[in-house]
C-alpha positions as CSV (number, residue, x, y, z in Angstrom):
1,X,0.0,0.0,0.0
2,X,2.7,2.6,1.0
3,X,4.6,1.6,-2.5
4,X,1.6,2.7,-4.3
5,X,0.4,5.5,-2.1
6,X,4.3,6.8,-3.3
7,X,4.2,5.8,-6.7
8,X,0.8,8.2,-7.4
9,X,2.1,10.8,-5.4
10,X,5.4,11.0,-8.4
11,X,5.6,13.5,-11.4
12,X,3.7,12.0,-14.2
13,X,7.1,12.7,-15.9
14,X,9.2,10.6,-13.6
15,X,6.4,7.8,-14.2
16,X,6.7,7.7,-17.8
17,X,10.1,7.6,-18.3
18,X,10.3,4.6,-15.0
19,X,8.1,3.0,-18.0
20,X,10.1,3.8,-20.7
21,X,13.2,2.5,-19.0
22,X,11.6,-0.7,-17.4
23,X,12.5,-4.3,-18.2
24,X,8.8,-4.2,-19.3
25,X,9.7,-2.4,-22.1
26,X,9.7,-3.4,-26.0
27,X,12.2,-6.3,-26.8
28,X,15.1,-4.9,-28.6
29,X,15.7,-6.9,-32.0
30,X,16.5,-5.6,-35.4
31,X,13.2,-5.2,-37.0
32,X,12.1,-2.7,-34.2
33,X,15.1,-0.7,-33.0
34,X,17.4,1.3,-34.4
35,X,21.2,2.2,-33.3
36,X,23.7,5.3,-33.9
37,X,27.1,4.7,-33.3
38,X,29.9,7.6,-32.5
39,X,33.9,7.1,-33.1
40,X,35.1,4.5,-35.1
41,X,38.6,4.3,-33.6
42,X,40.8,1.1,-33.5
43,X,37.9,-0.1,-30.9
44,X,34.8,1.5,-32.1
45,X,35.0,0.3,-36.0
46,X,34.9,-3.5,-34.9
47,X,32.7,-3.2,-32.3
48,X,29.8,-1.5,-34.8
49,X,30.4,-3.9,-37.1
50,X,29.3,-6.8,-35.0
51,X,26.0,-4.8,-34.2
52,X,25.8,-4.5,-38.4
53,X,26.5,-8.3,-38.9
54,X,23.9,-9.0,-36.4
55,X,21.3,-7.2,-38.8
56,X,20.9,-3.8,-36.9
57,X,20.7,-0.4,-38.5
58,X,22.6,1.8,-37.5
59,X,24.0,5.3,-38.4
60,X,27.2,6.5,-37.8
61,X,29.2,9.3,-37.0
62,X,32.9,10.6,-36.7
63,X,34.6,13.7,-37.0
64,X,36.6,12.4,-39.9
65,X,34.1,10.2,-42.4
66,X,36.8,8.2,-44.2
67,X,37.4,6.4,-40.9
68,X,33.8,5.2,-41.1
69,X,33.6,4.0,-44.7
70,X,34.7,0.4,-43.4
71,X,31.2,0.6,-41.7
72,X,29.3,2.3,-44.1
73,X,31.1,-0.4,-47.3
74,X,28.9,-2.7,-44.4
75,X,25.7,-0.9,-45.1
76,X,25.7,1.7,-42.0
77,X,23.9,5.2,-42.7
78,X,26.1,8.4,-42.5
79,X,25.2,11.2,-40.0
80,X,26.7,14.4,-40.2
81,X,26.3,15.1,-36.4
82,X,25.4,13.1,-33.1
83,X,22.3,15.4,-32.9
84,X,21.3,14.3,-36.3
85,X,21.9,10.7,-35.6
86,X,20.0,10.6,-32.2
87,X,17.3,12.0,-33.7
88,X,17.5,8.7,-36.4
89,X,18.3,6.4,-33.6
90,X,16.6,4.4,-30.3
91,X,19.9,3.4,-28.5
92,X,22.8,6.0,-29.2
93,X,26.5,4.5,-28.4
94,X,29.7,6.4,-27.8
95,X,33.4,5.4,-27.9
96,X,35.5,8.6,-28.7
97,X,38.9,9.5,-26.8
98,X,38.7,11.8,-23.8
99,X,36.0,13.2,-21.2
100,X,35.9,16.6,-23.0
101,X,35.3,14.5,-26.0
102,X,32.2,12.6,-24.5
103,X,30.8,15.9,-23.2
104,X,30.9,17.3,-26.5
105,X,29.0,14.4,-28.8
106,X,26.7,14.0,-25.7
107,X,25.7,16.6,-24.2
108,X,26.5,19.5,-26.1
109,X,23.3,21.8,-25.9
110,X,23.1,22.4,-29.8
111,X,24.9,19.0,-31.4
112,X,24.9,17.0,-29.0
113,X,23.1,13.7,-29.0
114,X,21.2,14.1,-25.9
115,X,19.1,17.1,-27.9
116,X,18.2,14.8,-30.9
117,X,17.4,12.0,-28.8
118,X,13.6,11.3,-28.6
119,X,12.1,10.5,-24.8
120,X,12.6,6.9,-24.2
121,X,16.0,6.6,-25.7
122,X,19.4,5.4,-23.9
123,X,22.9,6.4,-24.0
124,X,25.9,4.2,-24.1
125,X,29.1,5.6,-23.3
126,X,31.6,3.1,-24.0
127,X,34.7,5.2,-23.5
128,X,36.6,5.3,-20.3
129,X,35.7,8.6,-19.2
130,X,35.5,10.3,-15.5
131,X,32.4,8.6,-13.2
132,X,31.2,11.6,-12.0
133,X,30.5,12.9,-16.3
134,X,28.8,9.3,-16.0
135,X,26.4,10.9,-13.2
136,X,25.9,14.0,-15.2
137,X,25.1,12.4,-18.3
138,X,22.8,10.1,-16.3
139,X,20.8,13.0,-14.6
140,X,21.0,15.2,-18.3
141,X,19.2,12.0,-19.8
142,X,16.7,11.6,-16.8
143,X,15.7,15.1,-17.4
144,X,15.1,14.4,-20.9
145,X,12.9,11.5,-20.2
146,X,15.6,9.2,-21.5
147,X,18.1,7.2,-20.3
148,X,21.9,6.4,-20.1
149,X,24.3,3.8,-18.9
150,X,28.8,3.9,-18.6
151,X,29.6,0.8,-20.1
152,X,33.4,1.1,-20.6
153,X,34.9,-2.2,-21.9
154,X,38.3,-4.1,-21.5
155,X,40.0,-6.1,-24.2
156,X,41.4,-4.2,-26.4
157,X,41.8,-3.9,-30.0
158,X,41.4,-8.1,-30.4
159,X,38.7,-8.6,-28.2
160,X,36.9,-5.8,-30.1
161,X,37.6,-7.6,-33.1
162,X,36.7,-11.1,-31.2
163,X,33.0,-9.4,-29.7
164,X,35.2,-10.8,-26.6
165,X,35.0,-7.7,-24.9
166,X,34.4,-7.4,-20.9
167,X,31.8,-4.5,-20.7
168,X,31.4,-3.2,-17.1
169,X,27.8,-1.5,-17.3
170,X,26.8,1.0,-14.7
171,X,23.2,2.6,-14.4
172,X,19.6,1.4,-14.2
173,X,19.6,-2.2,-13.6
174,X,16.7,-2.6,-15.4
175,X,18.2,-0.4,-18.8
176,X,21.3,-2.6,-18.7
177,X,19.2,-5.4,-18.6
178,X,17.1,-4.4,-21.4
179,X,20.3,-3.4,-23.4
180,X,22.0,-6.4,-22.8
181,X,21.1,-8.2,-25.9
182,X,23.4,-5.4,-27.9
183,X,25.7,-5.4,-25.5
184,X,26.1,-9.1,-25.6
185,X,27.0,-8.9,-29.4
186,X,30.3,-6.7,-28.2
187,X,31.2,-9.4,-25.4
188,X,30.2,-10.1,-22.2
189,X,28.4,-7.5,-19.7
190,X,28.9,-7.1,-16.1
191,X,26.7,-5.1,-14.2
192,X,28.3,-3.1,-11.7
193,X,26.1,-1.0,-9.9
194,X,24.2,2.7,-10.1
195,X,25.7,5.0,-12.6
196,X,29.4,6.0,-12.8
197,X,30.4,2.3,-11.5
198,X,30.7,1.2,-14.7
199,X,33.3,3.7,-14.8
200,X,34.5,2.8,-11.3
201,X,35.3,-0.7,-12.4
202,X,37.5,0.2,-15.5
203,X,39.3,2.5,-13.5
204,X,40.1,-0.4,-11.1
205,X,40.6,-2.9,-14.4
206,X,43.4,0.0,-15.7
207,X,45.3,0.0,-12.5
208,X,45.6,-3.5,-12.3
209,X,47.1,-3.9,-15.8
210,X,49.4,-0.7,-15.6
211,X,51.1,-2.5,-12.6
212,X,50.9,-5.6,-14.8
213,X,52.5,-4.5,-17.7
214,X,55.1,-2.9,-15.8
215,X,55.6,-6.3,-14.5
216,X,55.5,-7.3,-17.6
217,X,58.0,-5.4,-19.2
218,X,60.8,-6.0,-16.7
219,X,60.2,-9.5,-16.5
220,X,61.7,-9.4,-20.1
221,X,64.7,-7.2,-19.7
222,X,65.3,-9.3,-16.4
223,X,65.3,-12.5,-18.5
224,X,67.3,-10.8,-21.4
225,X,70.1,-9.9,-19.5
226,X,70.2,-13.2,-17.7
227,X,70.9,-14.8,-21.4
228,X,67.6,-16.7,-21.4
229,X,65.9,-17.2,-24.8
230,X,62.6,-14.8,-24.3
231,X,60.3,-17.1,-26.7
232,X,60.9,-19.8,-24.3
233,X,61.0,-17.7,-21.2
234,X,57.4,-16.7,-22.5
235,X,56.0,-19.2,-22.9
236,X,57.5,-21.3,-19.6
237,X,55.9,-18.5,-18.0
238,X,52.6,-18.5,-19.3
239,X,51.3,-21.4,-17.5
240,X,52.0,-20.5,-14.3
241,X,51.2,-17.8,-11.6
242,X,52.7,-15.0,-14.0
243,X,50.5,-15.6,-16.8
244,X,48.1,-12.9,-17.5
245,X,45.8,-11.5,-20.3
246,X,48.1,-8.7,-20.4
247,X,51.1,-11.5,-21.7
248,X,49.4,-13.5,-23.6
249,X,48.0,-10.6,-25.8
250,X,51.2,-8.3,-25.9
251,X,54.4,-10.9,-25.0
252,X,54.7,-11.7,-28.9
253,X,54.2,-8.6,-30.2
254,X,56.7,-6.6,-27.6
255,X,59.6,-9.6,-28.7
256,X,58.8,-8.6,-32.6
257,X,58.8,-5.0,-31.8
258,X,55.4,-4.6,-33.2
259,X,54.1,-1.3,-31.1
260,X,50.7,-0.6,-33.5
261,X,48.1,0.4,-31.2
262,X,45.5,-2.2,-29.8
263,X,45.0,0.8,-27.0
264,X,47.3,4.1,-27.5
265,X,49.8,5.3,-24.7
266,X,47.7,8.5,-25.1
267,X,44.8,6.8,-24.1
268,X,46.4,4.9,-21.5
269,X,48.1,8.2,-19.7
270,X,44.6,9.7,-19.9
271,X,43.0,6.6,-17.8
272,X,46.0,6.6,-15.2
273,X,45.1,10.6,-15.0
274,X,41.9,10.1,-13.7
275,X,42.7,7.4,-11.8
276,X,45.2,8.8,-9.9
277,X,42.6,12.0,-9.4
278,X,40.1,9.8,-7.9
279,X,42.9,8.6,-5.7
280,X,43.2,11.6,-4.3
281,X,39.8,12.5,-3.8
282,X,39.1,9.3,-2.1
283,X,42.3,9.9,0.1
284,X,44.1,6.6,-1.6
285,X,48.1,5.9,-1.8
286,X,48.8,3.6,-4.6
287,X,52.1,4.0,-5.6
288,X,52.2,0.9,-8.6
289,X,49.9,3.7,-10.2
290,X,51.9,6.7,-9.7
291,X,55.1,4.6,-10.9
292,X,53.5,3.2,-13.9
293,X,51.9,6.9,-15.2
294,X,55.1,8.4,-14.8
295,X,56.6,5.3,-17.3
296,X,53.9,5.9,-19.9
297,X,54.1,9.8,-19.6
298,X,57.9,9.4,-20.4
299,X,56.5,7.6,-24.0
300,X,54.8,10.5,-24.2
301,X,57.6,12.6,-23.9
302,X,59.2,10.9,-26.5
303,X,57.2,11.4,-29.1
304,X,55.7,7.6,-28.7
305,X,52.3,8.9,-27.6
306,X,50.1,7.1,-30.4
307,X,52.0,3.2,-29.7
308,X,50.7,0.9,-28.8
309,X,50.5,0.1,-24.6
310,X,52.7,-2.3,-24.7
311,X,55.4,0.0,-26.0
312,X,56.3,0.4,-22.3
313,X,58.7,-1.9,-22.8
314,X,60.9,1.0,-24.4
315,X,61.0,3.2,-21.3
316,X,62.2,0.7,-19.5
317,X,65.3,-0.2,-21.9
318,X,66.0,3.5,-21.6
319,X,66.6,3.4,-18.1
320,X,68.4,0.5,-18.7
321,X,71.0,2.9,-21.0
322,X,68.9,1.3,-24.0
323,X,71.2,-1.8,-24.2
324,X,68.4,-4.3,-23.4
325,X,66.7,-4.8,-26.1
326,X,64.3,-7.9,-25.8
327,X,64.4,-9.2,-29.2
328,X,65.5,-13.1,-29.6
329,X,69.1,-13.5,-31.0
């Protein structure tokens, strides 16, 4: 009695868009809704195109439109703004590079997707981006009768390719729930909590693997300059308590020197920023953090800011007066 006494004494508005965003809701499936897409980076192009091969429509957008032919060769429509593809869209996702970036092609008041979005629509903002923009989007998208979820994903550029993606949602649990069926063509979802612990959780996921690569990374110039052969090292290694997705998807390509980006250093300094900001609001000391930000930013500072993460591996030899060079010989 007292939960319905409350729910008649809510706004109409807040009632409607509870309805909207229920689990109650219409089924999502191809023949009924209809997807935009922003960025088609080295994550985002692979990750639309399992949502295309799964027989959605779905618009697209970028600031540069060659990067999206891939997608739109695959039979995706073109939009020549996120307002204009919200406005053409049911479920709008996001995966661009930085916060400022997300504010922009969400909630910009005049291009934004938020203001093309009709009422009942979602957000899904895949980038790693601050939690507390993750609360404001939320709110913004409440207010607009819509809704929104942070579903930032780990895996990088392979399992994008692989729809092998971990996807840590955070928002309604009902909306993830309803979303999950897109969502589960990209990988597999975890829910996480209220909004902004999507974000949360890849912030936690980042600072385990910088600590990890770092690990990583010495392990080899440790084994290099003990005269050990580092194909065999690797793979002795890999079965035991060292192994980790972190060697298994960059061991090979940091002994062939292959530093193309499956997640860029840029990207990767950006993450540890806010990380280490959050740290200090929340009063933390990590200090595996601290020491692996300072490695990456020193990639930046050479000029090695669009490698690959794994390209750590180079700072490192530097130290190490750049004669330990982990290639077999």
């Amino acid at each position: 009695m007292r939960l319905l006494s409350l729910r008649r004494s809510l706004p109409p508005s807040l009632l409607l868009r509870r309805t909207m965003s229920s689990s109650t809701a219409a089924p999502i499936t191809p023949a009924t809704t209809k997807l935009g897409w922003i960025g088609t980076g080295v994550m985002g192009s692979s990750m639309c195109s399992h949502l295309l091969k799964a027989g959605f429509t779905v618009t697209v957008f970028t600031r540069t439109k060659s990067k999206a032919q891939t997608l739109l060769s695959m039979g995706a429509h073109w939009a020549d703004s996120p307002k204009s593809l919200a406005s053409q869209s049911d479920v709008v996702f996001s995966i661009v590079g930085y916060p400022s970036d997300v504010r922009h092609v969400l909630l910009d008041p005049s291009s934004g997707a938020l203001s093309g979005l009709r009422p009942g629509g979602a957000l899904v903002d895949m980038t790693t981006s601050d939690p507390s923009l993750a609360l404001e989007i939320h709110s913004a998208a409440a207010s607009a009768g819509s809704s929104s979820v942070d579903a930032p994903v780990s895996g990088g550029d392979r399992g994008a390719r692989l729809a092998a993606l971990s996807i840590f949602a955070g928002g309604d649990e009902a909306v993830v729930s309803r979303l999950t069926p897109l969502l589960s063509c990209l990988g597999r979802v975890y829910y996480m909590g209220g909004a902004g612990k999507g974000q949360f959780c890849k912030l936690a996921n980042q600072v385990t693997i910088a600590s990890t690569m770092v690990g990583l990374c010495e392990g080899l110039i440790y084994a290099h300059k003990a005269g050990l052969d580092l194909e065999n090292y690797l793979t002795a290694i890999s079965t035991g308590a060292a192994g980790s997705k972190s060697l298994d998807l960059y061991g090979a390509r940091i002994l062939k020197r292959d530093f193309e980006a499956g997640f860029y250093v840029n990207h990767f300094v950006k993450d540890l920023g806010i990380c280490l900001r959050e740290c200090q609001s929340m009063g933390l000391s990590l200090p595996g953090l601290a020491l692996a930000q300072q490695l990456y930013v020193s990639l930046q500072a050479h000029g090695e800011g669009d490698l690959g993460t794994q390209a750590l591996i180079l700072a490192l030899e530097r130290l190490n007066n750049g004669g330990s060079d982990p290639r077999p010989v």
